[in-house]
N, C-alpha and C positions, 0 to 999 in steps of 0.2 A: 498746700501742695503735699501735704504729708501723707504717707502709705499709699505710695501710689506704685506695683511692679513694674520695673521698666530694665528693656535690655540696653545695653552699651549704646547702639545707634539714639535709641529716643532717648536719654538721657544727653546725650551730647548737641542734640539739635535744642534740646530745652539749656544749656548750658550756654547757646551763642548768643542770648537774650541777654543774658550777663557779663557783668567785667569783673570777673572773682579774682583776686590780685596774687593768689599763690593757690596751690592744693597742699593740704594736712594731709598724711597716712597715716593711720594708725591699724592697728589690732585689736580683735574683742580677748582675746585670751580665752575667757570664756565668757561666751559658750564657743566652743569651738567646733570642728568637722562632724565629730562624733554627736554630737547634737542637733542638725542640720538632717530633714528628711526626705529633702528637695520639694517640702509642703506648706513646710512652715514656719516661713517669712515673719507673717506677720504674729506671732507666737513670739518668737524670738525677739524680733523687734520691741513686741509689747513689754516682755521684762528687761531690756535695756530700757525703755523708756520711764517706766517705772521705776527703777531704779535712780537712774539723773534727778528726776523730778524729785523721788522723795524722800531718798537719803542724801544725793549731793547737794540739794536743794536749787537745783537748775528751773528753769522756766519751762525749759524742752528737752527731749532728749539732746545729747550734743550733738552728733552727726547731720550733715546735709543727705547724705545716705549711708545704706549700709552693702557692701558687695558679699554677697553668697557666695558657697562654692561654684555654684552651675553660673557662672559668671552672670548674672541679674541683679539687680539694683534696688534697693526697694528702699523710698525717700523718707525724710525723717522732717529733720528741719526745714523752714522756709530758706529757700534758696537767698531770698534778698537781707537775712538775718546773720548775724557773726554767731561762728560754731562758738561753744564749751570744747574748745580744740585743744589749747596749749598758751598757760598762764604766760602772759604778756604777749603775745602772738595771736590775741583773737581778732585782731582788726578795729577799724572805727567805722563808723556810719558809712565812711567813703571809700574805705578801702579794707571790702571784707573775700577774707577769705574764704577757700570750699574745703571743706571737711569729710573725707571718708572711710569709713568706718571699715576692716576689711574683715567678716565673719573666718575666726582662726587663731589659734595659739604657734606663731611662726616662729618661736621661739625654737633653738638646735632641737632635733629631740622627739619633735612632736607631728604640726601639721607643716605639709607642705605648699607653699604655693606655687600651685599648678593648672594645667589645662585652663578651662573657659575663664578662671579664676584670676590666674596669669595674665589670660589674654586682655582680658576689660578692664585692669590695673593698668594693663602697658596702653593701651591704648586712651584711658584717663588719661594718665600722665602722659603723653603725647600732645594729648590736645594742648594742656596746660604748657606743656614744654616748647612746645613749636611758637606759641605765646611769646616766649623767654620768658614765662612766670618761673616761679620758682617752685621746687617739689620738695615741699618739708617733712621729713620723717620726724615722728612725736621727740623721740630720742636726742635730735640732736639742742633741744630743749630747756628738756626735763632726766633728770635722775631714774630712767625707767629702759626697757630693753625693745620698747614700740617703734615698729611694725612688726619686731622680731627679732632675736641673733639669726633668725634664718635666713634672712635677707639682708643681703650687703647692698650699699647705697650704692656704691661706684658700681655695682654690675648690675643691679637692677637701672640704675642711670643708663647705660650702654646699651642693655635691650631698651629701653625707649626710644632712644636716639635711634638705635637700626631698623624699629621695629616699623613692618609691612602689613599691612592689610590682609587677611588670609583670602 
């Protein structure tokens, strides 16, 4: 299933084939906005994956996907496979997690998360939250500042909860 562009809707109907037991968020850091051409996806994608593979010595890239600025999607890992998400938090055979990857350094400071970007995060975790799955930011973890200091949980929590359909 890997490297395939998809927007929020077709990702979400390939998601109900699944029983993924929580959603991972995290951040690339880098590459972040300024590296994003609204072309290429799979450029980007290709040096994360490259990277996992052959300095962290992973099998695959870690993410199930990765979210662009232009809110779009573009898949990484097999969906029925436990992310490289968050050491002791990857899941078992039976109960694997989904992992998303969000292209952005959310850290104070820098990028913001915004517009379509925004939108297909709130509306991920929506899906997963109306679940009552759980919505795990990398941070609360690990010893790292992932998905961002730019994003607070309890309020990005609260736009999920409210959040409508445009």
């Amino acid at each position: 299933m890997s490297d395939r562009l998809l927007t929020i809707d077709q990702l979400l109907a390939i998601l109900k084939k699944y029983n993924h037991v929580e959603l991972h968020v995290h951040h690339t850091y880098a590459p972040s906005h300024k590296d994003f051409n609204g072309e290429n996806y799979q450029k980007l994608q290709d040096g994360m994956r490259k990277y996992h593979k052959e300095v962290r010595g992973w099998d695959d890239i870690a993410q199930h996907v990765t979210l662009f600025p232009d809110g779009k999607f573009l898949t990484g890992r097999n969906f029925g496979s436990n992310p490289a998400s968050i050491k002791g938090h990857n899941g078992t055979s039976k109960a694997v997690p989904f992992m998303v990857e969000m292209l952005g350094n959310f850290d104070k400071g820098h990028d913001v998360l915004k517009g379509a970007q925004l939108d297909s995060i709130l509306q991920l975790a929506k899906f997963f939250d109306d679940q009552k799955k759980y919505i795990r930011f990398h941070r609360e973890n690990a010893p790292k500042t992932c998905p961002g200091t730019g994003i607070d949980k309890v309020e990005f929590m609260k736009k999920v909860r409210a959040y409508k359909k445009k």
